[in-house]
N, CA, C and O of each residue as an XYZ file, in Angstrom:
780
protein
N      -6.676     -5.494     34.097
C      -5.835     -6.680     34.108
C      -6.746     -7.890     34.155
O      -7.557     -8.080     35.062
N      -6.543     -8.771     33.025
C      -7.401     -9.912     33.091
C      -6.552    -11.541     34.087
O      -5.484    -12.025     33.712
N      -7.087    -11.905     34.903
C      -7.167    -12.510     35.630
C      -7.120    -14.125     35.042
O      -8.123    -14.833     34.955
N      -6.327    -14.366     34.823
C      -6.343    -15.844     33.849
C      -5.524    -17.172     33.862
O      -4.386    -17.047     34.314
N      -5.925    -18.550     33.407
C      -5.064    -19.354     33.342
C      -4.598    -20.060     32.098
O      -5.321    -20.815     31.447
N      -2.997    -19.690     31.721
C      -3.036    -20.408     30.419
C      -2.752    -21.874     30.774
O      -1.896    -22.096     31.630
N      -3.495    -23.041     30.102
C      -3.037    -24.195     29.855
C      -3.036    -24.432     28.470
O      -3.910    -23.911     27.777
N      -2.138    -25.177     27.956
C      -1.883    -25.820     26.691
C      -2.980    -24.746     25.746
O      -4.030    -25.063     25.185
N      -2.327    -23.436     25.811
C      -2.688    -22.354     24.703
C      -3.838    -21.846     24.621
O      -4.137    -20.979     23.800
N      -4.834    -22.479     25.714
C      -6.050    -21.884     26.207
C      -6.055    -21.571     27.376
O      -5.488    -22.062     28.352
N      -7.297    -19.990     27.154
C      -7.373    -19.179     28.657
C      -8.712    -19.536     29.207
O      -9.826    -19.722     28.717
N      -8.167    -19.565     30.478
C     -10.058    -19.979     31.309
C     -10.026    -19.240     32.592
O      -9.001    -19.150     33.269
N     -11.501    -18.554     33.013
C     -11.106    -18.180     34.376
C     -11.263    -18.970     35.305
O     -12.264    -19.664     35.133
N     -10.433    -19.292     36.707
C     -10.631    -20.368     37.867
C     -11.827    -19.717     37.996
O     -12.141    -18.571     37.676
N     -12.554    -20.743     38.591
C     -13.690    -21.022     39.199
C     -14.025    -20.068     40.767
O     -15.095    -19.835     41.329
N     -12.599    -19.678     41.123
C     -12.942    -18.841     42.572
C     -12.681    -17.218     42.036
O     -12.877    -16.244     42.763
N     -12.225    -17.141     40.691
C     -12.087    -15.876     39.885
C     -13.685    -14.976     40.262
O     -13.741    -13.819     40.678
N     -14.938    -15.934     39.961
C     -15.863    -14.876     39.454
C     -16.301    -13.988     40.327
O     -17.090    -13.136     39.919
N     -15.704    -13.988     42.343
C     -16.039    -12.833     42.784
C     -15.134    -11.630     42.490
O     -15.459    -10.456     42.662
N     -13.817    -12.125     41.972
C     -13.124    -11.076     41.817
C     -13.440     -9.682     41.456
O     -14.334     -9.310     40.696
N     -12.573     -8.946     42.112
C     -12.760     -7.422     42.351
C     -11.495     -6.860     41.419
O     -10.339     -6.993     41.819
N     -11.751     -6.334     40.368
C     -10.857     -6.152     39.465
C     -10.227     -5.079     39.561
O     -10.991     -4.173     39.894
N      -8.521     -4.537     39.340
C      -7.978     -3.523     39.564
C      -8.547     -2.179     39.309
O      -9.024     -2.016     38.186
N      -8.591     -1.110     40.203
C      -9.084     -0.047     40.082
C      -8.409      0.652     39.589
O      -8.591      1.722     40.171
N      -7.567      0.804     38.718
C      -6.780      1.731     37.774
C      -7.094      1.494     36.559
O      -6.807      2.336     35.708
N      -7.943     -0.046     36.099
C      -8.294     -0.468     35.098
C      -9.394      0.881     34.569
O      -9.730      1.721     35.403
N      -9.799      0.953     33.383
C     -10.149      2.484     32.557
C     -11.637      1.582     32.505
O     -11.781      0.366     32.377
N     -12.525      2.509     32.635
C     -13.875      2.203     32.745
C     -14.119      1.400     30.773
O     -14.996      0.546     30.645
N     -13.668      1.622     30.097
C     -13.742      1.139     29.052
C     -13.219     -0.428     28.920
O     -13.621     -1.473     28.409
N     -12.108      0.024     29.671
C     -11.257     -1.890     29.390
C     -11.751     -2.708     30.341
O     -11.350     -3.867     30.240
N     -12.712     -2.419     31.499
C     -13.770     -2.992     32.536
C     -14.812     -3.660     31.509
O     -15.220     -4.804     31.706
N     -15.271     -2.812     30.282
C     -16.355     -3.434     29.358
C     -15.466     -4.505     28.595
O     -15.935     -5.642     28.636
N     -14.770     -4.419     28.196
C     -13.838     -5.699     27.767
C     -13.470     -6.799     28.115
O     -13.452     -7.960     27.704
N     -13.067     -5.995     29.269
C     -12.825     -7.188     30.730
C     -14.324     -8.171     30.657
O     -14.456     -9.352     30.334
N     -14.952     -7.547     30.926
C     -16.475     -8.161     31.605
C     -17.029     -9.189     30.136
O     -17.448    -10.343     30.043
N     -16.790     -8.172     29.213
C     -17.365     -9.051     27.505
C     -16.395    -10.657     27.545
O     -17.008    -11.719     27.435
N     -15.137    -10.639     27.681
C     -14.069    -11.632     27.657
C     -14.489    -12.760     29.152
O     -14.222    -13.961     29.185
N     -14.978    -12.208     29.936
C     -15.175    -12.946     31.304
C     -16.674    -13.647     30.846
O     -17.207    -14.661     31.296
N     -16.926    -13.143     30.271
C     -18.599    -14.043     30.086
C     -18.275    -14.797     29.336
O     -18.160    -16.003     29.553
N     -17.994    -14.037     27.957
C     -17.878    -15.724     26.780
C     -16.726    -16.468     27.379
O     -16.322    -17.251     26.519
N     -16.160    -16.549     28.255
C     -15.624    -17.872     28.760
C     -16.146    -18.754     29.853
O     -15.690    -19.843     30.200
N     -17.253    -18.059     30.375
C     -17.760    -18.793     31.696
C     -18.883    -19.236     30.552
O     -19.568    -20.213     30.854
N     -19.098    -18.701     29.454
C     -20.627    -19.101     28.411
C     -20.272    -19.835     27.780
O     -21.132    -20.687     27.558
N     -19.186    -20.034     27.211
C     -18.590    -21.204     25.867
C     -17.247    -22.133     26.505
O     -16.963    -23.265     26.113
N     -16.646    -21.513     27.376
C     -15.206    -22.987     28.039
C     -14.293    -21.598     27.906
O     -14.525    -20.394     28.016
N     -13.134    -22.417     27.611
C     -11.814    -22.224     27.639
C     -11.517    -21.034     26.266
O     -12.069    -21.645     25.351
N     -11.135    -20.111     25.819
C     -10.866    -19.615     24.735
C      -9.201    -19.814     24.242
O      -8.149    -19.892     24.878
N      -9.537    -19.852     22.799
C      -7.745    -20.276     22.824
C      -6.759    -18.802     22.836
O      -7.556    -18.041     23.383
N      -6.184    -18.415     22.708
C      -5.379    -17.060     22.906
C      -5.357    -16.454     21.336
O      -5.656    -15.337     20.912
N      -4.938    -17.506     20.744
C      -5.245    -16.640     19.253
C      -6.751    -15.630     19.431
O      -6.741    -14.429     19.163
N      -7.781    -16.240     19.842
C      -9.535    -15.866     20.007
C      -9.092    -14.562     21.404
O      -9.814    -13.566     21.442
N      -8.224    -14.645     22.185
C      -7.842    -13.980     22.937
C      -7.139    -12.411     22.291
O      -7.491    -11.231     22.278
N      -6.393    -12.920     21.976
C      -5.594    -11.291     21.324
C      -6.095    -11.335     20.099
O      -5.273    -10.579     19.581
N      -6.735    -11.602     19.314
C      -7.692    -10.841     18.069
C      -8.767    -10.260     18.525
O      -9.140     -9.360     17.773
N      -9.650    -10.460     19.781
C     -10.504     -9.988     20.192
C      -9.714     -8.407     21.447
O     -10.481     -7.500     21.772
N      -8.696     -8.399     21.781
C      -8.619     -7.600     22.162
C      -7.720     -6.427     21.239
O      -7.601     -5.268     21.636
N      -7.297     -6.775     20.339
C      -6.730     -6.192     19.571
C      -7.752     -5.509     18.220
O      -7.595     -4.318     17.953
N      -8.492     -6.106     17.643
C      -9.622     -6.038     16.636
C     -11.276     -5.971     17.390
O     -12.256     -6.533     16.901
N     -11.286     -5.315     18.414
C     -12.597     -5.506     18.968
C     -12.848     -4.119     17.949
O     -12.033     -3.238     17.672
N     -14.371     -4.277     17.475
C     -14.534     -2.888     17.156
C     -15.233     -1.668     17.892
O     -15.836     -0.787     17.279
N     -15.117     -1.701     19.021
C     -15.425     -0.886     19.957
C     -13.945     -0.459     20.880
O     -13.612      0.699     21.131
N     -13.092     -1.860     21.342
C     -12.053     -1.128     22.363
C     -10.832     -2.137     21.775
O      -9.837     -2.405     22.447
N     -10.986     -2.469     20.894
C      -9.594     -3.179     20.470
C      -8.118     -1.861     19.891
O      -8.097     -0.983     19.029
N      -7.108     -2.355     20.880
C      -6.367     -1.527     20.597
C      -5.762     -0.897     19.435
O      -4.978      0.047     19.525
N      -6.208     -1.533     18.127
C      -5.566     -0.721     16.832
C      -7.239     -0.152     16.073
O      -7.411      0.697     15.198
N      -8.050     -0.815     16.653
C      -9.723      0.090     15.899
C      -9.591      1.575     16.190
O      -9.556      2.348     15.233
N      -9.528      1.950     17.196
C     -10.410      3.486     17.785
C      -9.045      4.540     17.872
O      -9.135      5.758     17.720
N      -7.744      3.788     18.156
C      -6.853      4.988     18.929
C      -5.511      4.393     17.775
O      -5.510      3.495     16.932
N      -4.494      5.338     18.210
C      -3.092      5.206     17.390
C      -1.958      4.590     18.455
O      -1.196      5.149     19.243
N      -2.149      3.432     18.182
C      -1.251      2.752     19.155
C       0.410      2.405     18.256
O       1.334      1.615     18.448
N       0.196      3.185     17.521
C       2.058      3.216     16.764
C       2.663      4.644     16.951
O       1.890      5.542     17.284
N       3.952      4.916     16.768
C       4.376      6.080     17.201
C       4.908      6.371     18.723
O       4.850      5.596     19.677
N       5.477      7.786     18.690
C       6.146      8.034     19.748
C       4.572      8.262     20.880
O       4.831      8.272     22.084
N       3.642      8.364     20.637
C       2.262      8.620     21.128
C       1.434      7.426     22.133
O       0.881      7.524     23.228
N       1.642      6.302     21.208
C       1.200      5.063     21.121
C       2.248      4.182     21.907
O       3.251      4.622     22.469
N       1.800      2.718     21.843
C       1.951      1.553     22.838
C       3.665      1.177     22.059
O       4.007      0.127     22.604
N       4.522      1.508     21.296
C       5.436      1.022     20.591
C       5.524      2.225     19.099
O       4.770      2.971     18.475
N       6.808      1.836     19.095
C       7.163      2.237     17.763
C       7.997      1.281     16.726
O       8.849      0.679     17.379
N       8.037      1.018     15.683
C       8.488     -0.036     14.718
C       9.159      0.915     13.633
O       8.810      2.041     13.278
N      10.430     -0.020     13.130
C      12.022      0.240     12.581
C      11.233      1.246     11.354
O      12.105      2.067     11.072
N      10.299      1.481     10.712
C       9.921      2.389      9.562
C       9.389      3.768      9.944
O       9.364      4.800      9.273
N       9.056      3.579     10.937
C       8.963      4.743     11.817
C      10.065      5.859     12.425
O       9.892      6.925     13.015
N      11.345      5.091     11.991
C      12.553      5.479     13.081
C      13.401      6.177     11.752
O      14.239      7.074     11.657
N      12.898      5.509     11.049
C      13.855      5.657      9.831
C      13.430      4.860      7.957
O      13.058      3.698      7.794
N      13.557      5.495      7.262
C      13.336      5.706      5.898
C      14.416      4.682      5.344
O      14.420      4.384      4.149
N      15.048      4.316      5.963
C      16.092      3.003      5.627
C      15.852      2.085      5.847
O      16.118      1.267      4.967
N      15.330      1.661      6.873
C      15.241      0.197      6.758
C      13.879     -0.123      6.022
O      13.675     -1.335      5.950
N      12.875      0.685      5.445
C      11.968      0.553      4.627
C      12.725      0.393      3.326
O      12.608     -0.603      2.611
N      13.596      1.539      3.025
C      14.588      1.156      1.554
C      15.196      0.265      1.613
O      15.469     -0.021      0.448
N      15.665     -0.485      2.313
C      17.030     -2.080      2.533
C      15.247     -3.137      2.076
O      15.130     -3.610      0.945
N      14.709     -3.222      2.575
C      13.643     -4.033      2.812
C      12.936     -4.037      0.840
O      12.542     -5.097      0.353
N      12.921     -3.009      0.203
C      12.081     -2.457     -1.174
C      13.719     -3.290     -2.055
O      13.744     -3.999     -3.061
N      14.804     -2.855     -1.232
C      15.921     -3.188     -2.020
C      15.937     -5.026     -1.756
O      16.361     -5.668     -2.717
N      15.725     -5.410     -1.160
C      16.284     -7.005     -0.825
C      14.890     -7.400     -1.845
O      15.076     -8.194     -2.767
N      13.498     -6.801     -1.623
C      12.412     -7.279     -2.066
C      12.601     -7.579     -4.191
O      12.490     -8.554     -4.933
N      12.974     -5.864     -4.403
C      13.463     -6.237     -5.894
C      14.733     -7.361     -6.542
O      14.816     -7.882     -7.654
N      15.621     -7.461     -5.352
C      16.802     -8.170     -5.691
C      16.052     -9.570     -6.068
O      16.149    -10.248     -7.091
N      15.023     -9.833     -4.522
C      14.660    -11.469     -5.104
C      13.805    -11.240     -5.762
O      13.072    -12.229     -5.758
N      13.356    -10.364     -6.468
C      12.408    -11.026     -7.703
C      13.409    -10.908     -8.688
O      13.697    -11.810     -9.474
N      13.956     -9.766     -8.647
C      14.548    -10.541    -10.405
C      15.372    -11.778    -10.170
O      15.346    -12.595    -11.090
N      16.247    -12.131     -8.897
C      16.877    -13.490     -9.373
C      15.398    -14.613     -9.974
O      15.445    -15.331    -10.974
N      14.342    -14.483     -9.141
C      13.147    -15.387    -10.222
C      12.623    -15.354    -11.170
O      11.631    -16.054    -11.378
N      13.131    -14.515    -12.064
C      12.924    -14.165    -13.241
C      11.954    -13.051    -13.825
O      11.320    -13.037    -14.879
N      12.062    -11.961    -12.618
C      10.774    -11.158    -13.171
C       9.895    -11.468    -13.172
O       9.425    -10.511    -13.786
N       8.806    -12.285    -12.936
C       7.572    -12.405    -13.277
C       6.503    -11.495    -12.969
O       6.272    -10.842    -11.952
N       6.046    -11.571    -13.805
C       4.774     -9.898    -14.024
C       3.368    -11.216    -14.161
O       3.283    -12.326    -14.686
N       2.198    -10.088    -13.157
C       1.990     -9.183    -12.792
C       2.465     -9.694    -11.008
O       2.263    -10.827    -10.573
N       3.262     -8.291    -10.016
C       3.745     -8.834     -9.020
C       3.212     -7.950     -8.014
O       3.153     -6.720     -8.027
N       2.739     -8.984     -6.920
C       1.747     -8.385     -5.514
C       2.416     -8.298     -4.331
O       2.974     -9.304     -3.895
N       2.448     -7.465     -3.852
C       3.300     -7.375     -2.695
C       2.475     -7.174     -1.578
O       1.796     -6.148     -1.544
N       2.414     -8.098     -0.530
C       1.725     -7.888      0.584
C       2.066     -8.036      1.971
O       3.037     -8.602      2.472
N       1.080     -7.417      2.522
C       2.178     -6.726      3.654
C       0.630     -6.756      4.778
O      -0.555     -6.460      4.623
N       1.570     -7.348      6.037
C       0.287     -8.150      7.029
C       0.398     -7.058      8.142
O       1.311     -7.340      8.918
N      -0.169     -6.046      8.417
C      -0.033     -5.323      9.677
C       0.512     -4.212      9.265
O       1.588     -3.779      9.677
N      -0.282     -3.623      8.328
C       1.108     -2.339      7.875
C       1.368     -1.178      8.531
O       2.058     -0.346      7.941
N       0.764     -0.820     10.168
C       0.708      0.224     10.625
C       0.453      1.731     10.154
O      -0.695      2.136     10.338
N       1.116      2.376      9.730
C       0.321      3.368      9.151
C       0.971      3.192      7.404
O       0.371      3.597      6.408
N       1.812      2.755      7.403
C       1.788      2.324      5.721
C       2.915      2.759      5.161
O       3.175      2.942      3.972
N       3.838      2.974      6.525
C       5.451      3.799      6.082
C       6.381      3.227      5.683
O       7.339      3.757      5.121
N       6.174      1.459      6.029
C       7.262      0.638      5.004
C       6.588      0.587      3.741
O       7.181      0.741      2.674
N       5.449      0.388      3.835
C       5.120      0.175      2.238
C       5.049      1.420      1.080
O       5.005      1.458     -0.150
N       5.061      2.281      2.030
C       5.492      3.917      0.986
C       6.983      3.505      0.552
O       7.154      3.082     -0.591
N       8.367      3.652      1.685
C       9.203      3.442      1.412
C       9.559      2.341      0.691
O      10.426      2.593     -0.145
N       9.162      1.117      0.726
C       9.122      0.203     -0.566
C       8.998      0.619     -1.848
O       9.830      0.419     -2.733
N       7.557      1.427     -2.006
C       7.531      1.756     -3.415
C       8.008      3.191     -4.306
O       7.728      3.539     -5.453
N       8.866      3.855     -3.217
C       9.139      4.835     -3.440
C      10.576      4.168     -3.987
O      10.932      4.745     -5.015
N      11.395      3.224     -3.619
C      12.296      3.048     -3.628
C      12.430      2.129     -4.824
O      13.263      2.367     -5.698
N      11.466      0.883     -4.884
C      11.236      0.579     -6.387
C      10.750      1.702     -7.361
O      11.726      1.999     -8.050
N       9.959      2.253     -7.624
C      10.057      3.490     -8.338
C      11.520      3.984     -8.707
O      11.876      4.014     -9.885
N      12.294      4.343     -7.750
C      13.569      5.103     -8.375
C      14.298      4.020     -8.975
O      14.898      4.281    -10.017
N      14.368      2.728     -8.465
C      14.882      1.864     -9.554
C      14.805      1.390    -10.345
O      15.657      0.956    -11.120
N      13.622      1.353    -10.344
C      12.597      0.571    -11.682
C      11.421      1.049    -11.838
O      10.341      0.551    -11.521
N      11.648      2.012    -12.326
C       9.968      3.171    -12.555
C       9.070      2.568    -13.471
O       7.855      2.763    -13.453
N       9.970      1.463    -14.682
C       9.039      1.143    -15.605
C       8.119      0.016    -14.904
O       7.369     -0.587    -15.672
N       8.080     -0.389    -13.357
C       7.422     -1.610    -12.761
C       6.372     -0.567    -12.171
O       5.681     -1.393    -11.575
N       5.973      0.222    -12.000
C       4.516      0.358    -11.754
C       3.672      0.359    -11.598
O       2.970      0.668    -10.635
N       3.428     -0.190    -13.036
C       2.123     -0.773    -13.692
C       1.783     -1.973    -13.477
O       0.652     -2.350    -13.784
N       2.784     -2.889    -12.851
C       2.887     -4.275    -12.985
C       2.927     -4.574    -11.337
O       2.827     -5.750    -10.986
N       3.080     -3.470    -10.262
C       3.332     -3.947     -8.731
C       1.656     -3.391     -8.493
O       1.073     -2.404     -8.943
N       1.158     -4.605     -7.495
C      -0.191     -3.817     -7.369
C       0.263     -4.321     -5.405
O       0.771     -5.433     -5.267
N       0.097     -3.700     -4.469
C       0.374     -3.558     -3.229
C      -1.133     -3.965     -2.609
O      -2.172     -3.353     -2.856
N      -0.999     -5.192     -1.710
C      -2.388     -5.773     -1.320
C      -1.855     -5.622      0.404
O      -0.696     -5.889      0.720
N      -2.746     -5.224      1.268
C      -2.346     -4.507      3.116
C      -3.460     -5.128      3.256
O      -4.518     -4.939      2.656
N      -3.125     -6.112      4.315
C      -3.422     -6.538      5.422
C      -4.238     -6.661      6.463
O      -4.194     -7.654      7.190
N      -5.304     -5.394      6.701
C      -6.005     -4.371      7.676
C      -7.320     -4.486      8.065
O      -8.183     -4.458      7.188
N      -7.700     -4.639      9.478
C      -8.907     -4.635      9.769
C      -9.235     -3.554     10.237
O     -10.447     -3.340     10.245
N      -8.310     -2.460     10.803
C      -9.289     -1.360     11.577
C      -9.340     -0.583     10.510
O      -8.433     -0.634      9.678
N     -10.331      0.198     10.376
C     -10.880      1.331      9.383
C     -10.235      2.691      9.580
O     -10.530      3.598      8.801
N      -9.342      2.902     10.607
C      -8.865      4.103     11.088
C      -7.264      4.036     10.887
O      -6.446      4.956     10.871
N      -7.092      2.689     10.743
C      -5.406      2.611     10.498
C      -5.309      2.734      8.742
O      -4.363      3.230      8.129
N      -6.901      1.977      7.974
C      -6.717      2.255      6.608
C      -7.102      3.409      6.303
O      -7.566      3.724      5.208
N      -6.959      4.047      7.135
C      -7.349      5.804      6.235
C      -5.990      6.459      6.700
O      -5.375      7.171      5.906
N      -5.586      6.263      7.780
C      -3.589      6.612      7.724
C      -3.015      6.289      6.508
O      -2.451      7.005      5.681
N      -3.293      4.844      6.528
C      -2.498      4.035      5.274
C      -2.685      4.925      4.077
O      -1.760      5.426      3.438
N      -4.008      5.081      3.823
C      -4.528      5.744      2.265
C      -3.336      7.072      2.621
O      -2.414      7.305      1.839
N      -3.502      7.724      3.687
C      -2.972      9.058      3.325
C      -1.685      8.989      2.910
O      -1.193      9.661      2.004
N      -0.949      7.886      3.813
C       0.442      7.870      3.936
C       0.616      7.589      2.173
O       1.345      8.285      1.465
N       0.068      6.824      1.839
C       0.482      5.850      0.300
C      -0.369      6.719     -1.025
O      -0.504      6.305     -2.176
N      -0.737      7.676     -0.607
C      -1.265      8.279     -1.530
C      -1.303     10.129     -1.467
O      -2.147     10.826     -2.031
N      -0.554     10.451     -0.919
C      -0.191     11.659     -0.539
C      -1.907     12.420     -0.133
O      -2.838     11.766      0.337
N      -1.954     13.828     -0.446
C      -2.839     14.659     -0.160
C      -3.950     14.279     -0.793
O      -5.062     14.481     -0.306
N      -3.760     13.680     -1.961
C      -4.837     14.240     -3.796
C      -4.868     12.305     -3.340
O      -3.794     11.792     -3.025
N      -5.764     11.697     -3.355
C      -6.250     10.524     -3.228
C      -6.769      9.805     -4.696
O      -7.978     10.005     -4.808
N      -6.361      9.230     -5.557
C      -6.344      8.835     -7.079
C      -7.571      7.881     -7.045
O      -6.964      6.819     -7.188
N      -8.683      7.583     -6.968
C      -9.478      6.491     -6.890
C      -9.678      6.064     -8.802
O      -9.653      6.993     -9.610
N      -9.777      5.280     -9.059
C     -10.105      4.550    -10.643
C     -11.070      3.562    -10.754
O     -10.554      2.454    -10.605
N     -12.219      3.519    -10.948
C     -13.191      2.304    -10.940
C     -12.666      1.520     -9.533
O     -12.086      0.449     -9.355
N     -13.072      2.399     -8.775
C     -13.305      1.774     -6.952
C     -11.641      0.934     -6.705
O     -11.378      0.032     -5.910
N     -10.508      1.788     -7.935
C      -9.022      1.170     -7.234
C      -8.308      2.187     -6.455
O      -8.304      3.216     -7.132
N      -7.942      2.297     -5.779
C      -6.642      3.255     -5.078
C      -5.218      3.163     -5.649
O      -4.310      2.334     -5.592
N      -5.329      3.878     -5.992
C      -4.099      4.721     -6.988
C      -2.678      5.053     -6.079
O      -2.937      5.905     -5.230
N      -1.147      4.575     -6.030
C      -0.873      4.857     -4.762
C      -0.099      6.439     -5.785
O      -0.390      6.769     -6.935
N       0.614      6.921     -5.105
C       1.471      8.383     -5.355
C       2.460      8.125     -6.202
O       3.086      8.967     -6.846
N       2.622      6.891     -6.213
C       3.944      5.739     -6.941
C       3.131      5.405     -8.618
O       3.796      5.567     -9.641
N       1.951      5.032     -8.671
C       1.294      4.732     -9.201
C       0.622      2.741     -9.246
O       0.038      2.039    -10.071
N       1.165      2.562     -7.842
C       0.685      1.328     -8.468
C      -0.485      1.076     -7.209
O      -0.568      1.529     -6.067
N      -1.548     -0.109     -8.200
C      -2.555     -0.226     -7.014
C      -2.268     -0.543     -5.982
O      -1.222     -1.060     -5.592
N      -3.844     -0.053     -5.035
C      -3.372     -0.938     -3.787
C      -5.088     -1.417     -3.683
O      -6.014     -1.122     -4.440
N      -5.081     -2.192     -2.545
C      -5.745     -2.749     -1.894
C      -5.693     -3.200     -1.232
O      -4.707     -3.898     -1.000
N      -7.200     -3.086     -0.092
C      -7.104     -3.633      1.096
C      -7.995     -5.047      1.456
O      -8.935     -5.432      0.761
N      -7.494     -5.759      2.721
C      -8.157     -6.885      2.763
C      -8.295     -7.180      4.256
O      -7.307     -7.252      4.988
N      -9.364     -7.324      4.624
C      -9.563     -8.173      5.845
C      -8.739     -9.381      6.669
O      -8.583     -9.542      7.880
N      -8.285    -10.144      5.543
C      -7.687    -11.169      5.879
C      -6.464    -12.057      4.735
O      -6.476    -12.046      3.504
N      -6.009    -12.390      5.168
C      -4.813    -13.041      4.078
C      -5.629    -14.346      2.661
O      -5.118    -14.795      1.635
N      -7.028    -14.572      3.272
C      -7.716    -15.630      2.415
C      -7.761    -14.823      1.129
O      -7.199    -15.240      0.116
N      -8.684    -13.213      1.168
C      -9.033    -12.299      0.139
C      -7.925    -12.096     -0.881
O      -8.154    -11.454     -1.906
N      -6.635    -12.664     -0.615
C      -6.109    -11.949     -1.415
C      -5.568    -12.715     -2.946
O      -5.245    -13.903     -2.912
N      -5.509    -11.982     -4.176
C      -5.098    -12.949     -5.139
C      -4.341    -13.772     -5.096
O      -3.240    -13.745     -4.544
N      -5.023    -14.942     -5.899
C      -3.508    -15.999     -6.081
C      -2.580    -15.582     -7.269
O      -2.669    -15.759     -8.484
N      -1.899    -15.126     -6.685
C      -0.559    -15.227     -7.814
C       0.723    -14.301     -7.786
O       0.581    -13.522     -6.844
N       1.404    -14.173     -8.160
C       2.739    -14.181     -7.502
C       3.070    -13.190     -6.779
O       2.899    -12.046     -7.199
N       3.529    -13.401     -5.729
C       3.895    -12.236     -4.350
C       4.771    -12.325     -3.612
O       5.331    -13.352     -3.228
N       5.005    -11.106     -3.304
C       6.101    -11.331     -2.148
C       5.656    -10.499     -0.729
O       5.353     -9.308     -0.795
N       5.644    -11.384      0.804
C       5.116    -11.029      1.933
C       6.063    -10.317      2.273
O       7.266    -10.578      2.305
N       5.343     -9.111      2.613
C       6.504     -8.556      3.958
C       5.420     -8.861      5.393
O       5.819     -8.616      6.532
């Protein structure tokens, strides 16, 4: 348990914090976290919370989606694509409705910020597929992802057993590309729709 004060969206530790004796149920691992987060704020000021939960979430040593499976009945939460194969299809269905009211436009990217293991975006394109099989070729699927362990779920989930690689593209089971990105900057400009 980190020990903290938010003001106006930044965390700092009080000043009578640094003898603190930190909970002993805390896991000898999240003590190294603890301790990494307690320095760079007594070393640099105040951190803002965004710098707060990307670092505990994306650490690549103990950030909670790098090393372990924090989705599922297993994990810290479970999310609506997980529960059910429908609300991934309502979601593929609302997604095709608004593109064609915009007129179709080809070539179309669909991206998707946090995709957990990649079960809405299967059900998306499984579901465009049965409606529009001839879009394929033309949907290329761009995810979101920094941990290396959630994009190898993803690959499996979106690409069944047999993994399609093409001049360094990922091939999904649907047939349309995918790719992955670090961050929302990497990704093409041109026409998309966020989930």
């Amino acid at each position: 348990m980190l020990h903290v004060l938010a003001r106006g969206g930044r965390l700092t530790v009080p000043r009578a914090a640094a003898g603190v004796r930190w909970v002993s149920e805390v896991a000898r691992d999240d003590k190294q976290l603890l301790r990494e987060l307690c320095a760079k704020i007594r070393f640099s000021g105040p951190i803002t919370i965004a710098d707060y939960m990307r670092e505990v979430l994306t650490n690549p040593i103990q950030g909670v989606y790098m090393n372990k499976n924090a989705l599922g009945a297993d994990g810290h939460f479970i999310t609506s694509p997980e529960i059910s194969q429908m609300f991934g299809e309502c979601v593929g269905l609302w997604l095709l409705n608004e593109w064609m009211k915009m007129g179709e436009p080809r070539p179309l990217s669909v991206v998707e910020l946090g995709p957990g293991k990649g079960t809405l975006a299967n059900d998306i394109l499984r579901t465009i597929a049965k409606i529009r099989p001839d879009l394929h070729k033309d949907i290329s699927l761009h995810l979101i992802e920094v941990s290396p362990e959630m994009r190898k779920l993803q690959k499996e989930t979106l690409c069944g057993k047999t993994i399609e690689e093409k001049e360094d593209k990922v091939i999904s089971q649907y047939g349309n590309e995918i790719k992955w990105h670090e961050s929302l900057r990497s990704v093409p400009k041109k026409f998309s729709l966020f989930v």
